[in-house]
C-alpha positions, 0 to 999 in steps of 0.5 A, spaced: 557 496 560 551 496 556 545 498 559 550 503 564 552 506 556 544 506 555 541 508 561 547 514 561 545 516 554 537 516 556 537 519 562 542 524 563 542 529 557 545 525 551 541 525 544 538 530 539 532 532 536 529 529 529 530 534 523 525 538 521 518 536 519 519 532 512 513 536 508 508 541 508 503 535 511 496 538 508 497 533 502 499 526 506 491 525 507 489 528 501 493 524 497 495 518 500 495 512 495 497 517 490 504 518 496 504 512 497 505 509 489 510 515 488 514 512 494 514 505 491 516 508 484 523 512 488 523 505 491 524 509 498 527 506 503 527 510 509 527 508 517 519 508 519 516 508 525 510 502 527 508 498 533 512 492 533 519 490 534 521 483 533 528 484 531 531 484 538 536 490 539 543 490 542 549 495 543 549 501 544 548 504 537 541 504 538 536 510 537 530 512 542 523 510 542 517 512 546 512 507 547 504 509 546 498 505 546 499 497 546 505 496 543 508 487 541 516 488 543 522 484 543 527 489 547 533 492 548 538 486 550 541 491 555 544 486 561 546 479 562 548 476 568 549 469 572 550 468 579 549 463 585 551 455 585 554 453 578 552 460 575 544 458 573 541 464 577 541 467 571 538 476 570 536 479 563 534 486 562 530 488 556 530 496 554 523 497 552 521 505 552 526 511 553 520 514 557 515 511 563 511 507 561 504 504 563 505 497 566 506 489 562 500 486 559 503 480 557 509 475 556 511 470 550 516 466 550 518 461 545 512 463 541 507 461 546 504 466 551 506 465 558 501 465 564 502 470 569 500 472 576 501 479 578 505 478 586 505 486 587 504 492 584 508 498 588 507 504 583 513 504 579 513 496 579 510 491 578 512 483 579 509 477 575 511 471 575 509 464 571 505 459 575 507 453 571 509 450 565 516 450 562 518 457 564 515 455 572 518 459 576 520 466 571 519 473 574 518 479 570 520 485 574 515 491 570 520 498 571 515 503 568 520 509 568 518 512 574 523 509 580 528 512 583 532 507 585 536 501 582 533 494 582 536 491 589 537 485 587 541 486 580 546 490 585 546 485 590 548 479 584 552 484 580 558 478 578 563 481 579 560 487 584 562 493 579 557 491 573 551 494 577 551 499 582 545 504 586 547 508 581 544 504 576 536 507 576 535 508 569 530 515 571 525 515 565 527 508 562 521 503 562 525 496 563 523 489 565 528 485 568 528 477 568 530 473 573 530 464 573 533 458 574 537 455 569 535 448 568 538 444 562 532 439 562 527 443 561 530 449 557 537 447 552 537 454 550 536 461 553 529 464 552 527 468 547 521 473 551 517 477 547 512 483 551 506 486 550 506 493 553 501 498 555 505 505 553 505 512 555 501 514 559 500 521 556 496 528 557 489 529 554 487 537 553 481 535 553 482 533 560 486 538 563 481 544 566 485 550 565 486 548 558 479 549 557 477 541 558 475 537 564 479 535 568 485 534 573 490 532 567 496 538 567 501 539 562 508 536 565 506 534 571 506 526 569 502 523 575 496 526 572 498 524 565 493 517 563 493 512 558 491 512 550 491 508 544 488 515 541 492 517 535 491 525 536 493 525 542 499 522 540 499 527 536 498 533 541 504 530 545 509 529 540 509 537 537 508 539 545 515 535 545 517 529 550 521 531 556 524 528 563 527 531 568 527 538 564 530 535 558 526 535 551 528 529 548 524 528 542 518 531 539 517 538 536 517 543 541 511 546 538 507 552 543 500 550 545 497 556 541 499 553 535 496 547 537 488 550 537 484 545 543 478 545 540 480 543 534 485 537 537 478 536 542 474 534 535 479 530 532 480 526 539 473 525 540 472 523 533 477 517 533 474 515 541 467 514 537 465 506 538 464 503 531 464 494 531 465 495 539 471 498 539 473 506 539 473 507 531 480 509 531 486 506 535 494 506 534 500 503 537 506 505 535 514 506 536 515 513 536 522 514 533 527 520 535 532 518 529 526 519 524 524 525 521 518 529 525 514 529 518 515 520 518 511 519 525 506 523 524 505 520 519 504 513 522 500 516 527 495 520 521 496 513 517 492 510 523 486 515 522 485 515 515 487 523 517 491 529 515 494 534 518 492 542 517 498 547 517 495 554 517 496 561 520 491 559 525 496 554 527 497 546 526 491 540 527 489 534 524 482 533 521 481 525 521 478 520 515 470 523 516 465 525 513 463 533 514 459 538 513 458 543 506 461 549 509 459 553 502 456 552 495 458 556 489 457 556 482 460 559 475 458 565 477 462 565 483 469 565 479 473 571 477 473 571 470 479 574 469 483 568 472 484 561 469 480 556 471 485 550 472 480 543 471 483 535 471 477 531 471 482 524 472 488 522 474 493 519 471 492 511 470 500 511 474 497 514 479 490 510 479 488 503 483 483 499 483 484 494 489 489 494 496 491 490 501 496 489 505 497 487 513 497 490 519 500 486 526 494 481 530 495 482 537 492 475 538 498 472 534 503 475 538 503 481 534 505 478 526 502 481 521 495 478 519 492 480 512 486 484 512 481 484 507 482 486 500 479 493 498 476 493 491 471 494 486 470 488 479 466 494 475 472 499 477 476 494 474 474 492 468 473 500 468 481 500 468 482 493 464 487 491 468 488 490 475 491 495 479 494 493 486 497 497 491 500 494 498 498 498 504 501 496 510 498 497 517 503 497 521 501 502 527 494 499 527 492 493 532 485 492 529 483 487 522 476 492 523 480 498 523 485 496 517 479 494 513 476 501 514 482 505 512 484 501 506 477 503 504 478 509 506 484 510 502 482 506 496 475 511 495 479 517 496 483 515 490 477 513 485 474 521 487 479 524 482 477 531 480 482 537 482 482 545 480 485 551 482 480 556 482 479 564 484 473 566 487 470 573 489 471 576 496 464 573 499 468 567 500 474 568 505 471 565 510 472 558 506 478 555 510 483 550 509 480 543 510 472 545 509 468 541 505 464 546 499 461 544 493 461 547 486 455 546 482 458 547 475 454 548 468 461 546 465 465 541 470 459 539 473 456 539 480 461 536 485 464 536 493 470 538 494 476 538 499 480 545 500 487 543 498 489 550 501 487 558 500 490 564 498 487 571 500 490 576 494 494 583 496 489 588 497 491 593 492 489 599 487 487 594 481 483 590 485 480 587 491 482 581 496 480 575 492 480 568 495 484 563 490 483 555 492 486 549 490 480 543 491 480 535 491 474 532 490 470 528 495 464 524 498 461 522 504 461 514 500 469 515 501 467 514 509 462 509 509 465 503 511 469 498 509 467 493 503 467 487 506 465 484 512 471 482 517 471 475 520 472 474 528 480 472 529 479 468 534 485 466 539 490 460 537 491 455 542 500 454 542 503 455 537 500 458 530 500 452 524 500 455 518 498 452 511 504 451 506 499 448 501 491 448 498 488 441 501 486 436 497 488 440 490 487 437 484 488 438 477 483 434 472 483 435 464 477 438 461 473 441 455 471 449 454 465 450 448 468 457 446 462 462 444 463 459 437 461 451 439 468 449 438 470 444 443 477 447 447 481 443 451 483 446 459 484 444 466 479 444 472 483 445 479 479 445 485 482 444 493 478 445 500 477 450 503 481 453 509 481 458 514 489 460 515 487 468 515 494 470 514 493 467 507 492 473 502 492 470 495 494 463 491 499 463 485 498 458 481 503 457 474 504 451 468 507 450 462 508 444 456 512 438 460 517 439 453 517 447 453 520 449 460 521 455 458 514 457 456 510 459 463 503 461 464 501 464 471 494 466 475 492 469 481 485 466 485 483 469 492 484 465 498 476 465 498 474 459 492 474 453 491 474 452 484 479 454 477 479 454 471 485 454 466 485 454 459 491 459 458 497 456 452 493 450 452 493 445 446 490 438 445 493 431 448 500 435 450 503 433 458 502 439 463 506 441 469 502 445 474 505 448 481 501 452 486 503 457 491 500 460 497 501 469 498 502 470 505 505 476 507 510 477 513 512 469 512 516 465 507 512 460 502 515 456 496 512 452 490 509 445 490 511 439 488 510 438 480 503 435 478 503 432 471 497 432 467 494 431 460 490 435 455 483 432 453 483 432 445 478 439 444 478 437 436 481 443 433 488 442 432 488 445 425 486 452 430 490 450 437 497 455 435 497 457 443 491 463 439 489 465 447 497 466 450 498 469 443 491 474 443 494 476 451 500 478 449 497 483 444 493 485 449 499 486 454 503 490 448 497 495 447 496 496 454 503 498 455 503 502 450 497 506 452 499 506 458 505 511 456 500 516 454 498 517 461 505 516 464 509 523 465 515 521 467 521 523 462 524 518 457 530 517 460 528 515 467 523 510 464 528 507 460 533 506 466 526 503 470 524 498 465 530 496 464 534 496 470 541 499 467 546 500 473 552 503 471 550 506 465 552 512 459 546 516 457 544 521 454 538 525 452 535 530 447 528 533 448 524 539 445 517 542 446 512 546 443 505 548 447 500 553 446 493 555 451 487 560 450 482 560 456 479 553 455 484 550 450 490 546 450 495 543 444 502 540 445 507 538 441 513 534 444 520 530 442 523 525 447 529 521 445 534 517 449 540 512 448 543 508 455 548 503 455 553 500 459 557 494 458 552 489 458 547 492 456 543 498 451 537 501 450 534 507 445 528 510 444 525 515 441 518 519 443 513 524 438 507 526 442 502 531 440 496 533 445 489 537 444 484 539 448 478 543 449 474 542 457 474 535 457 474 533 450 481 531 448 485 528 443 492 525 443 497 521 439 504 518 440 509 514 435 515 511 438 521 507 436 525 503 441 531 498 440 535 494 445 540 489 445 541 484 449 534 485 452 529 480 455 523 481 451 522 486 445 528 487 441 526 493 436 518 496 436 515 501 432 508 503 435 503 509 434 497 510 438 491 514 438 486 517 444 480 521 444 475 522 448 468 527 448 466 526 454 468 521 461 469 516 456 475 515 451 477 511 445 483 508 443 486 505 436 493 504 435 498 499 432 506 496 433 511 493 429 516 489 433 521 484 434 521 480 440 525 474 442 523 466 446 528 461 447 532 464 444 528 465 437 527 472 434 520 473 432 516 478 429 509 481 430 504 486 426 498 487 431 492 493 429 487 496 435 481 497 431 472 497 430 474 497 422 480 495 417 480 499 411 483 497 404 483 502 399 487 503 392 486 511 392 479 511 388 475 504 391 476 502 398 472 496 403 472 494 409 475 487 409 474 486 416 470 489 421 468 488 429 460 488 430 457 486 436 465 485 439 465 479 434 470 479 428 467 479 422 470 479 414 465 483 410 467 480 402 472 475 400 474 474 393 479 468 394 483 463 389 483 457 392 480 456 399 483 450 404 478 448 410 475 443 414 468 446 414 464 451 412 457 453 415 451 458 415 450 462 419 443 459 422 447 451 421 442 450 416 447 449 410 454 446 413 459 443 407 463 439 411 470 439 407 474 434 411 469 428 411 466 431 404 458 430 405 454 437 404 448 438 410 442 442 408 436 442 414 430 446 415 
């Protein structure tokens, strides 16, 4: 039977610990968007432990779970039984937390919450029932864990009498049991019941007198536990480990002088502090025995923007705040003889510039709801493109609280600079964690973060010097979130979702481009709405007679107004779609709306010139992104082209040469892989210069594929310079690309200036001024135009018409 198998394993002994802890955790704050990208990029598909459960369990093959904090949860489907008169006495019990839990807060079923009536609370039980409505008449029996006997009434109704007996306690199992009248006019199905729980109740050093705090709390005696939505309190009682009835079942068994109280008390008051009326830092999650140690704390630390600081001191968390400067050095401080090892940016694959995500909204029956996007326009047009990163919050209960750590995350990531360093003796004090700044001549006055520490041997050829690794820092990181949260209100029934823009419109209109020419485009415009579950809009379209030839562009859900001019050519029929982005919920495509362009009078020019000059833009920026991309050849090949099943084979030599400051490189990559329906090869030159921050480097690359969606063959050389903080790029690529079918070629150069020169003369046919383009001398045999124009518009040869203007 079900439950007997799961009461049984939960409570008399069965079960094992989680492997060990994943990884040394001092880098998972630290880096956390930068964790987060990498995940993504391995395509890591691991088990994570969050506070909701909507899927409900059943059988036996089910892994345990510790409730904490307020937790929204469908349930272990554990026992159903009928009795009585036609069999409509109908008993369910759902499994909810292999460990005691706090009591029920509230009940939903068929996506509408129930009204409850408490009718007794005895300790260990409390009994609800609905008043009215449908469900009029259901009683929930809350078991925290704590009873020590079997429910009465599921012994007495047992059908037949074996399925449950007075052994049936389930000690340590916290259960509901449902009970109603099955009633074919009112309900056509069973219910489908979901809960939200208070969870454990849990130990608080802080409160326990003998541990230094103040207070009746003590370890292992559970009557004197509370309840918390503290995430390092949490945290203290995973790594202690959870236990009953002198079994150790889940968590990490660590001894409490590894956990130090003072610095568990700091991190705990920290996230008690009250920010928007609300402690700053709340967690609600489903500790997870099958999941490694290191994953659920890391959904705790997540949920507080902290790290975990493992030392010989022991292990503690250091929360998502700023701190104070605990030591300042200069050049002079550095140990002479050893390297300095500095990197003022991040690589552009490990960069971001806008994140966003969901976090689960207990107002809405625990859904997820989208918090606001973190971002920055002049980062942005800094990156030259859009760089997102989806951060799911999944232990975090709170829209204020998602904001504040998505831009915690977000800020984190954009303070780039790192070193390794070695300091002399003075500095051993400096711990793991500390905040210190350097106030370089050379790399420049910046606070930093303690990585990690090291103290040299002491030893005849020399003293015990002190070698850190930083990351830097600021106190902007944690100032806030970017933008205000509005106040989810609750919903009255069942939630409507919005599946298309209102009013949305598409209407025919003309752009002046910075020439004065006249460009045909499209105005879209829509009501506003107020579905917080949307996150963005998706709109796309294409020539009625070019199905193939698709267009896209994202807007956020804020405005009210768009602006196409993207492939857009006089007096032809469009086709326009939107699409909402709602995450957690499926959305589809509107209906097709056709329109037709204006005439923008420049058919001579219109060669769908803007798509093309983007899809340069593209290619460069995908060429120059490999600059900066260390993953080796292969693996990016079989990425980008998603080869399964596939031979390959690689070749790669390097030459590398470093003195004090300086470094230079040479490298050669190549590559082939093939399978039975597809190939692909390539072939990488790059070399690399750099002296402190000022760098130069090149790349020429061949590639060729056969039956390939996009570029069959391309030749590119790209360069990149810096002096300083900012760099230059220059380049150009020869390819052959196929659309529709039709194989294409394209030759595109990224310069200021475009010289031709025949050995002993050379010009500057063409060259950028002011970001315009301009041709600096013309020697032309015959010239075929529409119109010919001065400068100030004074002289104008209108060729198409054949008049000549000339005006003061």
């Amino acid at each position: 039977m079900p439950f007997i198998s799961a009461i049984t394993a939960a409570v008399f002994g069965a079960g094992t610990i989680a492997a060990g802890i994943a990884s040394a955790a001092i880098g998972i704050g630290l880096n956390f968007v930068v964790g987060k990208l990498q995940a993504s990029r391995a395509k890591k598909d691991a088990k994570q432990a969050g506070g909701t459960q909507f899927d409900r369990e059943y059988g036996e093959n089910v892994s345990r779970k510790i409730a904490c904090g307020y937790v929204g949860i469908a349930g272990h489907d554990v026992y159903v039984n009928t009795h009585g008169t036609s069999n409509k006495e109908l008993q369910q019990v759902f499994a909810l937390s292999d460990f005691p839990c706090d009591g029920l807060s509230r009940v939903w079923a068929g996506g509408n919450e129930l009204p409850l009536t408490l009718e007794s609370d005895v300790g260990y039980a409390q009994v609800f029932l609905v008043p009215s409505g449908d469900y009029a008449g259901v009683r929930f029996t809350f078991y925290r864990g704590t009873q020590t006997s079997a429910d009465s009434a599921l012994v007495t109704n047992a059908n037949p009498s074996s399925r449950w007996s007075a052994d049936h306690i389930g000690d340590g199992m916290c259960y509901v049991l449902a009970t109603l009248t099955y009633d074919q006019e009112r309900l056509n199905s069973f219910p489908e019941f979901f809960f939200e729980i208070r969870g454990a109740r849990l130990y608080d050093p802080r409160k326990d007198t003998t541990a230094g705090g103040s207070g009746s709390h003590r370890w292992g005696d559970y009557s004197t536990y509370e309840f918390s939505e503290n995430p390092v309190v949490m945290d203290y009682n995973y790594r202690r480990g959870f236990s009953w009835n002198g079994d150790m079942f889940c968590g990490m068994g660590m001894a409490t002088e590894d956990l130090p109280i003072a610095n568990y008390a700091t991190a705990a008051n920290i996230c008690d502090e009250v920010e928007g009326g609300e402690a700053r830092y709340r967690c609600s999650v489903l500790l997870d025995c099958d999941v490694d140690h290191g994953d659920n704390i890391d959904a705790l630390m997540q949920a507080c923007g902290g790290m975990v600081i493992d030392s010989v001191d022991g292990s503690w968390p250091l929360i998502g705040t700023a701190q104070p400067i605990v030591a300042t050095f200069t050049d002079d401080d550095l140990i002479t003889d050893e390297p300095v090892r500095y990197q003022r940016r991040r690589s552009m694959a490990d960069l971001v510039n806008s994140v966003g995500g969901t976090y689960p909204e207990p107002s809405n029956m625990w859904s997820p709801a989208g918090y606001d996007t973190q971002t920055n326009a002049s980062q942005v047009a800094l990156d030259r493109r859009t760089r997102d990163l989806a951060i799911n919050f999944a232990t975090v209960p709170s829209k204020r609280q998602a904001n504040q750590l998505a831009s915690i995350y977000y800020n984190e990531n954009r303070y780039e600079a790192t070193a390794d360093i070695v300091l002399r003796p003075y500095f051993q004090d400096i711990k793991v964690g500390d905040w210190v700044q350097w106030n370089s001549a050379r790399y420049g006055d910046r606070v930093y973060i303690v990585q990690s520490r090291s103290i040299s041997a002491l030893t005849s050829d020399g003293p015990r010097n002190v070698s850190l690794s930083l990351q830097e820092r600021d106190g902007a990181i944690y100032a806030g979130a970017g933008v205000v949260p509005p106040v989810i209100g609750v919903p009255n029934g069942e939630p409507v979702y919005l599946n298309e823009l209102p009013d949305w419109t598409v209407a025919p209109v003309l752009s002046t481009g910075p020439d004065g020419r006249t460009y045909p485009a499209f105005r879209m415009s829509w009501s506003p709405f107020d579905d917080v579950s949307v996150t963005g809009i998706e709109f796309r379209w294409w020539p009625k007679t070019e199905p193939t030839n698709i267009f896209y562009k994202s807007s956020p859900p804020d405005v009210t107004l768009s602006f196409i001019q993207e492939g857009i050519v006089s007096e032809r029929i469009y086709v326009f779609q939107h699409r909402l982005t709602a995450p957690g919920r499926v959305t589809g495509w509107s209906a097709e709306v056709e329109e037709t362009s204006l005439d923008g009078g420049n058919g001579d020019l219109e060669v769908y010139l803007a798509n093309l000059n983007q899809e340069v833009k593209d290619v460069f920026a995908q060429i120059f992104q490999t600059l900066g991309d260390t993953r080796p050849l292969l693996e990016q090949l079989l990425t980008n082209f998603q080869l399964d099943a596939v031979s390959t084979e690689v070749s790669r030599r390097r030459l590398e040469a470093s003195f004090d400051r300086s470094t230079a490189y040479f490298e050669e990559q190549i590559a082939v892989a093939a399978n039975e329906l597809e190939a692909v090869a390539a072939q990488i030159t790059e070399v690399y210069a750099a002296i402190d921050e000022g760098f130069a480097q090149g790349r020429i690359e061949f590639r060729a594929a056969a039956n390939q969606a996009g570029v069959d063959a391309r030749f590119a050389v790209a360069l990149r310079g810096s002096t300083g903080d900012a760099f230059k790029e220059s380049g150009f690529f020869l390819e052959l690309y196929t659309v529709a079918g039709i194989q294409k070629s394209r030759f595109a150069v990224l310069a200021d200036q475009f010289v031709v020169t025949d050995g002993t003369n050379s010009t500057l046919p063409m060259i950028f001024e002011g970001g315009v383009l301009k041709l600096q001398i013309a020697n032309i045999g015959t010239v075929t135009a529409g119109l010919l124009q001065s400068p100030t518009g004074k002289m104008v040869i209108n060729l198409g018409s054949g008049f000549i203007s000339i005006s003061d």
